[in-house]
C-alpha positions in Angstrom: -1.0 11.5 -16.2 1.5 10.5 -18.4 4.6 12.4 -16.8 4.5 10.1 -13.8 3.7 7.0 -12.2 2.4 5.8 -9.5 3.0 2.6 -7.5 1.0 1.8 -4.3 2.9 -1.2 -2.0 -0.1 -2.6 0.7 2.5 -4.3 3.1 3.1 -1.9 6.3 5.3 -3.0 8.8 5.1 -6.4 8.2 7.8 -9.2 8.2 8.7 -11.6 5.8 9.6 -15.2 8.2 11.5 -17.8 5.8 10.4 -21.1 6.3 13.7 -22.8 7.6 13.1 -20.5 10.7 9.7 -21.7 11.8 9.3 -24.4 14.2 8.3 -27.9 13.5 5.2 -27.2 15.9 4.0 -24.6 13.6 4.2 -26.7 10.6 2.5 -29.6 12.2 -0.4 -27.5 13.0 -0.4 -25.7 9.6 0.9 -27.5 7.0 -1.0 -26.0 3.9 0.9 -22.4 5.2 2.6 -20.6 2.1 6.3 -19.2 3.1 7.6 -17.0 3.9 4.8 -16.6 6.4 3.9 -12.9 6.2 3.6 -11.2 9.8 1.6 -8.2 9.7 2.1 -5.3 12.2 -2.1 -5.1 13.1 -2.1 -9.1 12.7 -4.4 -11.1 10.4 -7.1 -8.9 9.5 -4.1 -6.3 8.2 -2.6 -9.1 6.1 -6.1 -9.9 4.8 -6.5 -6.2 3.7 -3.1 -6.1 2.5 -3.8 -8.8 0.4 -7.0 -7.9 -1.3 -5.1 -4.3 -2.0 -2.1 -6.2 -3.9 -4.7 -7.9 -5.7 -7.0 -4.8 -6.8 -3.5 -3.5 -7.9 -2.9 -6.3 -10.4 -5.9 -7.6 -11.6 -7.4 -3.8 -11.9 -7.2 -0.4 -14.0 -5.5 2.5 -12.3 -8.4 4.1 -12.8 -10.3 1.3 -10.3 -7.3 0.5 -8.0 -6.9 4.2 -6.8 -10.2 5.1 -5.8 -10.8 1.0 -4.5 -7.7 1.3 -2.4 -8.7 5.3 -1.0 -12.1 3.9 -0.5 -10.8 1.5 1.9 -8.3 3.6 3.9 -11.3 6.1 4.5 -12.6 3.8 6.3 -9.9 3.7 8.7 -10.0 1.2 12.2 -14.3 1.5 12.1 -14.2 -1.1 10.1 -12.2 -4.3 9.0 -11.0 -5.6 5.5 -14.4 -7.3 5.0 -16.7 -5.0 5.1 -14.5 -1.4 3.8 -13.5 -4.1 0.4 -16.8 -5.5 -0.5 -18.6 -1.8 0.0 -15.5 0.0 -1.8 -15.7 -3.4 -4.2 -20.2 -2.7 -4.9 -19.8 1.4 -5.2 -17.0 1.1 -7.5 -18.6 -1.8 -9.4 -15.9 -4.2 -8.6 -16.4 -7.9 -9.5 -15.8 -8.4 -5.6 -16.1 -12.9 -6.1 -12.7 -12.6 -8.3 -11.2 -10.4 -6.0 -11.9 -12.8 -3.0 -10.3 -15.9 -4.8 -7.2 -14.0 -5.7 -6.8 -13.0 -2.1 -7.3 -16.5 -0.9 -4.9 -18.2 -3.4 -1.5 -19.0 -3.6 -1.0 -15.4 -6.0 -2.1 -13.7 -3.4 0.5 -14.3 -1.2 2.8 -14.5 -3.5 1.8 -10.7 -4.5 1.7 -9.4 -1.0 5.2 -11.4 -0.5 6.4 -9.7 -3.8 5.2 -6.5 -2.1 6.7 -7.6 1.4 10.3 -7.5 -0.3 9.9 -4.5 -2.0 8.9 -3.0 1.0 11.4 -4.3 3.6 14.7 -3.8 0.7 17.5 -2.7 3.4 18.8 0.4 0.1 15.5 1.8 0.6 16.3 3.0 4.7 12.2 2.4 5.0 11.7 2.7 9.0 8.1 3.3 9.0 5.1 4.3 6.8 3.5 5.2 5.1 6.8 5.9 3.0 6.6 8.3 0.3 9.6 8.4 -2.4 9.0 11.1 -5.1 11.6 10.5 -8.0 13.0 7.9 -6.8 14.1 9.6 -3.5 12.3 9.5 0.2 10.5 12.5 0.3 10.2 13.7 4.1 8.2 17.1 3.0 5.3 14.5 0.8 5.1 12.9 4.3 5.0 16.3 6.7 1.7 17.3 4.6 3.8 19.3 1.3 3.1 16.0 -1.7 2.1 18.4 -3.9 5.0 20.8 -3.2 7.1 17.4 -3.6 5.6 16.2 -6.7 6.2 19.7 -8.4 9.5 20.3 -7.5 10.4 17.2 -9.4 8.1 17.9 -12.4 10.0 20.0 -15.1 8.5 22.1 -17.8 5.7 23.1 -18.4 4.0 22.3 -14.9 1.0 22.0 -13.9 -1.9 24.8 -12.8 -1.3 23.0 -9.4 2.5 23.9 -8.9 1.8 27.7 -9.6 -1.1 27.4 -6.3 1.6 25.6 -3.9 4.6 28.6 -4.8 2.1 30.7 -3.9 1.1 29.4 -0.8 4.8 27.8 -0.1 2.9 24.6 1.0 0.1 22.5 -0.3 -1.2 20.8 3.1 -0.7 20.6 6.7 2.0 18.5 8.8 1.9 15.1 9.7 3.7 13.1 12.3 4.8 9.6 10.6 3.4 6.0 11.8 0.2 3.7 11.6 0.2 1.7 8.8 -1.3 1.1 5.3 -0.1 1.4 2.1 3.6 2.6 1.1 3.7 5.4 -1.4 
């Protein structure tokens, strides 16, 4: 654990709209809206998710974040924010009330915007996700199924018992195409 990190960016392939870009309509008609108005790929309910995500990220322990975060991608399109958060949020023991008024505030958008311009950063070359970087560097073979392979090759000494299965098998997983969305890796 302590020979890497890991940061998780809920934004997809949204878009961050500035305010001096909207129309005066819109802003009549929504006047409490925080800006930059996040646009999310799979519309509202995506932003919703997104939001609850950046949340469990920085109000939670890694420990809690991970699995909440897996929990809720198992889930897949079945089922929308609302129900794969608070059933994730009850099996992991997730004080699910705090998590709700952080995703409806003002810091929740501002966390999902922070997470917007990390994600949409023009030196990154980010065309799609999910995204993986490994060392700082997009990582085409963590994407194509090989994260493990990845991961190792940019572990030094001593690595772990992991590494020595993935030499031996030259890959760790099968191959993916890239798109949908979810979180950034």
């Amino acid at each position: 654990r302590g020979r890497m990190s890991l940061h998780l960016i809920p934004f997809g392939n949204g878009q961050l709209i500035k305010e001096d870009t909207i129309s005066k309509g819109y802003h009549f008609w929504h006047p409490g809206a925080g800006y930059p108005l996040v646009m999310c790929q799979h519309g509202s309910r995506e932003c919703l998710g997104n939001k609850i995500q950046a949340c469990a990220i920085a109000d939670l322990e890694e420990t809690v974040y991970v699995p909440f975060l897996l929990c809720m991608i198992a889930y897949g399109t079945r089922a929308g924010p609302e129900l794969s958060s608070y059933d994730c949020g009850q099996r992991l023991g997730i004080d699910m009330a705090k998590m709700k008024d952080c995703a409806s505030s003002r810091r929740g958008h501002e966390l999902l915007v922070g997470y917007g311009q990390r994600s949409l950063d023009p030196q990154l070359g980010r065309k799609y996700v999910p995204f993986i970087m490994v060392d700082g560097r997009h990582s085409d073979a963590a994407e194509k199924g090989d994260f493990i392979g990845a991961l190792c090759g940019a572990l030094g000494a001593p690595k772990p018992a992991a590494c020595s299965k993935v030499s031996a098998q030259g890959s760790s997983g099968t191959k993916k195409g890239h798109g949908g969305s979810g979180p950034c890796l």
